[in-house]
N, C-alpha and C positions, 0 to 999 in steps of 0.2 A: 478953602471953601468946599462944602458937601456937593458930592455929586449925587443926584437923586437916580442918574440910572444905572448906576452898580453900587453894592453895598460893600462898603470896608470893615470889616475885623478890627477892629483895635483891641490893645493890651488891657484897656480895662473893660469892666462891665456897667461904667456908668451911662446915663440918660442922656444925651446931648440937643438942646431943644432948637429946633431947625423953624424960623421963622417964615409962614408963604402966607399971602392974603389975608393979613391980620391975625391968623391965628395960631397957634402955637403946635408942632407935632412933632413930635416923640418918636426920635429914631433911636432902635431897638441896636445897638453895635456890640451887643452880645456875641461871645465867640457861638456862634450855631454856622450851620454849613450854607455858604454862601447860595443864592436858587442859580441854576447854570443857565444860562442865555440862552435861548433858542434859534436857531441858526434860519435864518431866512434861507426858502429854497427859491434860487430865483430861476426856475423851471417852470415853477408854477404862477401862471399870472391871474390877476383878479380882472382883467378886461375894465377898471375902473365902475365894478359894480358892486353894492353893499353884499355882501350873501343871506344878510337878515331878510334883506326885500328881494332876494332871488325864487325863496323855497325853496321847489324840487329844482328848479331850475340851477346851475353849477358849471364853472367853464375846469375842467382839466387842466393838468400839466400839460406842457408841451404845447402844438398846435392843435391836436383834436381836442374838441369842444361838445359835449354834451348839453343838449338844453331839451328838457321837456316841452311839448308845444298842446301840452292839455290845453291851456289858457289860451292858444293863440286861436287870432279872431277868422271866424269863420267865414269871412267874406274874402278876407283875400290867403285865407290856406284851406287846404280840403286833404282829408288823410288820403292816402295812398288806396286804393280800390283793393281788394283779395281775389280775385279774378282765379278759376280752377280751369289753369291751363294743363292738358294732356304731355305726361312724359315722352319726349323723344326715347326709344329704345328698341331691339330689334323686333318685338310684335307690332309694333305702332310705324315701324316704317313701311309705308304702303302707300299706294298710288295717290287711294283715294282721300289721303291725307297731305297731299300736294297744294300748297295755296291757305294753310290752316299755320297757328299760333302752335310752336312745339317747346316744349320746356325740357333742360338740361341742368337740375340741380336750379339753380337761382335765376338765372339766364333765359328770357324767353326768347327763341328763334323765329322765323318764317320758317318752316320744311317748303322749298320752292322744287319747282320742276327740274330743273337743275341739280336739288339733292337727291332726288328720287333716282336719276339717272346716277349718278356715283355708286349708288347704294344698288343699283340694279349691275352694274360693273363687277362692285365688289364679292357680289355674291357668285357673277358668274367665273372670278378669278380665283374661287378657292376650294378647285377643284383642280387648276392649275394655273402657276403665276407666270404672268407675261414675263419675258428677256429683258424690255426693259421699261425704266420708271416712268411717271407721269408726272407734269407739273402743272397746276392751277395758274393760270397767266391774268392778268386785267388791271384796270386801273384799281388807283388806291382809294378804297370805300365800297368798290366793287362786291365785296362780301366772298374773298377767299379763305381768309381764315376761319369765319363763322364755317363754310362749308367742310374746311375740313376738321374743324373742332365737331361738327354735328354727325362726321359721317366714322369719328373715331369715338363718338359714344355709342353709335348702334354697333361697329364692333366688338368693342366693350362687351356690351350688354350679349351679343350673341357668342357671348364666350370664347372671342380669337383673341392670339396674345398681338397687344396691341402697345408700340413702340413710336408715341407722341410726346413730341418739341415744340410748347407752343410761340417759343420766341428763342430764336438763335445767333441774335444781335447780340444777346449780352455776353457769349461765345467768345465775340472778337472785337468787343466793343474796352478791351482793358480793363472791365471794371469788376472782373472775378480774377481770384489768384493765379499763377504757372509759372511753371518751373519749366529749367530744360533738364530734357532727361540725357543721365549717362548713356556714353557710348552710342549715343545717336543724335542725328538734327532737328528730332520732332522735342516739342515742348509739350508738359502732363498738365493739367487741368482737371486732380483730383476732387473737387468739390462740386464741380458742376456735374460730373461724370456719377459722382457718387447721386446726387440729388436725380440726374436721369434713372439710373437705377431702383430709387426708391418710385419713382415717378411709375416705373414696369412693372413691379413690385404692386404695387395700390391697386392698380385700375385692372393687373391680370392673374393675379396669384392664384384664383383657381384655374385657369388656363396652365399658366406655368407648372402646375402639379401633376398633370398628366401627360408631361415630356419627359422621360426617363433621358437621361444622359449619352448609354448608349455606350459608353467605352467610361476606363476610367483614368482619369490623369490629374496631373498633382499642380496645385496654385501657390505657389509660394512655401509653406511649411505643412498647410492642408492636401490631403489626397481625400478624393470624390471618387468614389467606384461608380460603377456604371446604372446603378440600382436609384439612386439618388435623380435627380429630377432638377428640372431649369428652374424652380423656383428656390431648391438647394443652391444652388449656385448664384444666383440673384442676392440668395440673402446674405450670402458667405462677402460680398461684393460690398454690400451695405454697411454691414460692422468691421470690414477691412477696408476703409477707406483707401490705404496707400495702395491695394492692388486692386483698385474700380478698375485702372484701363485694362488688365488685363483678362479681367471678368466679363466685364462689357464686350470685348473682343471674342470669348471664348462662346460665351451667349449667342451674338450675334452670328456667329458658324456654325454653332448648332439649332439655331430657330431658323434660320433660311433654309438648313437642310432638310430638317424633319417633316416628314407628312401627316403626323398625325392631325396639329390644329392649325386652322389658318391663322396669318401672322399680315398685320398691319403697319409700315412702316408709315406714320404721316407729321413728315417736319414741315413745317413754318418757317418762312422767313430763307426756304432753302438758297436764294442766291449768294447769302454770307460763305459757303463752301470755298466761291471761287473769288472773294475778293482780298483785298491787302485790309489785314486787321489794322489795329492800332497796338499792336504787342510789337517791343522790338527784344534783336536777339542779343548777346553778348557784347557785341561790334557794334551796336547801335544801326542796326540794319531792321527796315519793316518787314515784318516776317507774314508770307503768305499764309492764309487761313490754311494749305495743305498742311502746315510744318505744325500745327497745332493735332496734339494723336487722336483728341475725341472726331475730329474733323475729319482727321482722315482713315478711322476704322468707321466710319458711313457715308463718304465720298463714293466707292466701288458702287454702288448701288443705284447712286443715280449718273453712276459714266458710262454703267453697260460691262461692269465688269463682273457685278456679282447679281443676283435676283435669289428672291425667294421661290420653293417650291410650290406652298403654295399662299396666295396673298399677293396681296399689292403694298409696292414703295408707291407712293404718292408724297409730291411734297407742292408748296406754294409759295409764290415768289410776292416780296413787299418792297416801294417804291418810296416808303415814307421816309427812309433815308438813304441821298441819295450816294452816300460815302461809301454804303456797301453795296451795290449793286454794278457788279463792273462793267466798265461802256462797249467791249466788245461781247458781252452775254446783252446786254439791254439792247443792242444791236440785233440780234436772234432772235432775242425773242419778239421785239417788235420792228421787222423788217419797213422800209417803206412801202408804201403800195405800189404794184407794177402798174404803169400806163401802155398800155398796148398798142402798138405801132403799127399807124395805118398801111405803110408800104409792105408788102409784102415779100418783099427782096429784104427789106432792115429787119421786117421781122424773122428772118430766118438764119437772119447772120450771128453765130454762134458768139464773134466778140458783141453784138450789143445784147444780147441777155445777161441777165442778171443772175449771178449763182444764189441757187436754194440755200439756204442756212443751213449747217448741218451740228447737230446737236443733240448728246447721246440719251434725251431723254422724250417722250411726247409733251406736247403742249396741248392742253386742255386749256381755250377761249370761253372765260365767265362772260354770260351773258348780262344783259341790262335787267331790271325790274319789269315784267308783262305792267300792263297797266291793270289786270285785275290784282297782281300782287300788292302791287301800289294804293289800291285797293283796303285789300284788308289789313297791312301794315297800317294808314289811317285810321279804318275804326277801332284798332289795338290800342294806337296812339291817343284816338278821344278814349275810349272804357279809362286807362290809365291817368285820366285829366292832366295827358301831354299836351293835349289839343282840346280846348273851350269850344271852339267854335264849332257848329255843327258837317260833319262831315257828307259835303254831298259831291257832285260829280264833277262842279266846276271846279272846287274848290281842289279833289284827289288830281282833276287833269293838271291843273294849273300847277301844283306842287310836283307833279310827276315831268311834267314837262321842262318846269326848272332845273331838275334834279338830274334830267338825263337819264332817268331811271336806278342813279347811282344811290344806293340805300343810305349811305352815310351822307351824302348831300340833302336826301331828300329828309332824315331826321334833322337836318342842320337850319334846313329850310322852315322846318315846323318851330322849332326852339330857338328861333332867333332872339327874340325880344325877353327870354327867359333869364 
């Protein structure tokens, strides 16, 4: 019996008449070149929709899906508004732009009263930099990270070399490569190490250009004389992957020394430093985040060991997991509160006080949302058609009062039924 869906070759060239629905058809088993099957890609899904009656519209391989929404009905979608929000940068950061919509590339911000003071910190630390670092402290949603993603584009932008991580869970989270390195107990972490470098590389390359080296010494097979500049060596770091730790190291000693330009150290996420990663060692041992070397050539910095000339280490602590945040650091940073003892004999007795926490970096307390911030994040959120309903004063209390004034609550609050 013929099978109609591949064709067979035979030795002869005759007609062979293949009988289907009464009618008679004529298959061709002429030696000519077989047509090749085309191989179903099953990457690609059709979502059980014709493509004749899609148009423009078309779903992708994979999960992303593309669909044109020309067609789509105007009652229940409305495009996205173009709204000309003002660049966060260092001419724009200014008082009187406290409590305004700031844009960061695609990202719009609040500049809150709160950034304003960093920024006024920063400026006055890079003439000379404090001993030792700062940490952004508060609950999760509080908006530390936005703060110090907003307060390391105005550095950016006012030409300091600018040394930003904006997540360093995935550091110790097992899910980028390391090795242990010979002849010691730290473990290399060339790929992340290398991608911070390009990270320093992007955002400061003109900065970096005007740090001459200063001495000259040799990386592996390359010598750098003294003439050559931190962005030479940055880049030398970049296309020699296997010696990033070393570069990054050598970097790092000479940007906290130099006074030429001020230098912004601002990690995210800094509590991972001190917790038990999920990397183990040889021995099947969990291995402390110190024994990791990117970890511990910018650990000195926030223990009080090393500072920059001039600039600030700033970094910021995250609770969304609670695997990396160790319980005797989460202990310091948020102490219990002290209740003060009415006797005045107990309260003088040195066993019942309570010891200070003592901890080799400041804490910086993120504040709540003002209720005027509260404020003009809602009419962002209506211009944006996050929020239909009209924005008035019950409506910003009631949502500000839910929210605790936590930013991320308080959008969570607005998009619920979204």
């Amino acid at each position: 019996m013929l099978r109609t869906g591949r064709i067979f070759q035979s030795a002869t060239a005759a007609r062979v008449p293949l009988r289907t629905t009464g009618r008679v058809r004529m298959l061709n088993t002429s030696p000519t070149p077989a047509k090749q099957v085309v191989k179903t890609d099953r990457m690609r899904s059709t979502a059980f929709i014709r493509k004749d009656l899609l148009g423009e519209k078309h779903v992708r391989s994979g999960t992303a899906t593309s669909v044109n929404m020309a067609n789509a009905n105007p009652i229940y979608y409305e495009k996205q508004p173009k709204l000309h929000v003002e660049a966060l940068n260092a001419r724009t950061a200014i008082t009187e732009h406290a409590g305004k919509i700031m844009q960061i590339d695609m990202p719009a911000l609040l500049y809150r009263k709160c950034t304003q003071d960093l920024v006024d910190q920063f400026n006055a630390y890079k003439e000379q930099g404090p001993k030792r670092a700062s940490v952004l402290n508060g609950k999760n949603g509080i908006g530390k990270s936005a703060e110090l993603m907003k307060l390391a584009s105005v550095a950016a932008s006012s030409g300091c070399i600018v040394i930003y991580a904006h997540s360093t869970v995935s550091w110790v989270n097992s899910s980028r490569p390391y090795a242990p390195q010979s002849h010691s107990d730290q473990f290399t972490q060339l790929e992340i190490t290398s991608g911070l470098l390009r990270s320093i590389d992007a955002v400061s390359r003109d900065a970096l250009k005007k740090v001459p080296l200063g001495k000259a010494f040799a990386i592996g097979k390359r010598n750098l004389s003294e003439e050559h500049t931190l962005a030479d060596l940055v880049s030398f770091g970049i296309h020699t992957p296997a010696l990033a730790h070393d570069v990054l190291e050598h970097f790092l000693d000479l940007a906290s020394t130099q006074t030429q330009v001020p230098v912004l150290m601002a990690i995210d996420e800094v509590n991972t430093f001190w917790c038990s990663t999920l990397y183990r060692d040889q021995q099947d041992q969990i291995l402390p985040a110190g024994r990791l070397r990117l970890i511990r050539s910018l650990l000195p910095f926030f223990e009080g060991q090393k500072s920059v000339a001039k600039g600030w280490v700033l970094g910021a602590t995250s609770y969304v997991n609670p695997r990396f945040m160790p319980k005797d650091l989460n202990k310091k940073l948020n102490p219990p509160p002290a209740v003060p003892l009415a006797n005045p004999e107990l309260a003088s007795n040195p066993k019942l006080l309570a010891s200070q926490p003592s901890l080799p970096f400041d804490i910086i307390k993120m504040s709540e949302l003002t209720a005027v911030e509260a404020w003009v994040l809602m009419h962002f959120y209506h211009r944006m058609n996050i929020v239909s309903a009209p924005v008035t004063k019950d409506l910003v209390a009631k949502k500000w009062m839910m929210s605790s004034g936590n930013p991320r609550q308080l959008f969570a609050g607005v998009t619920t039924f979204i």
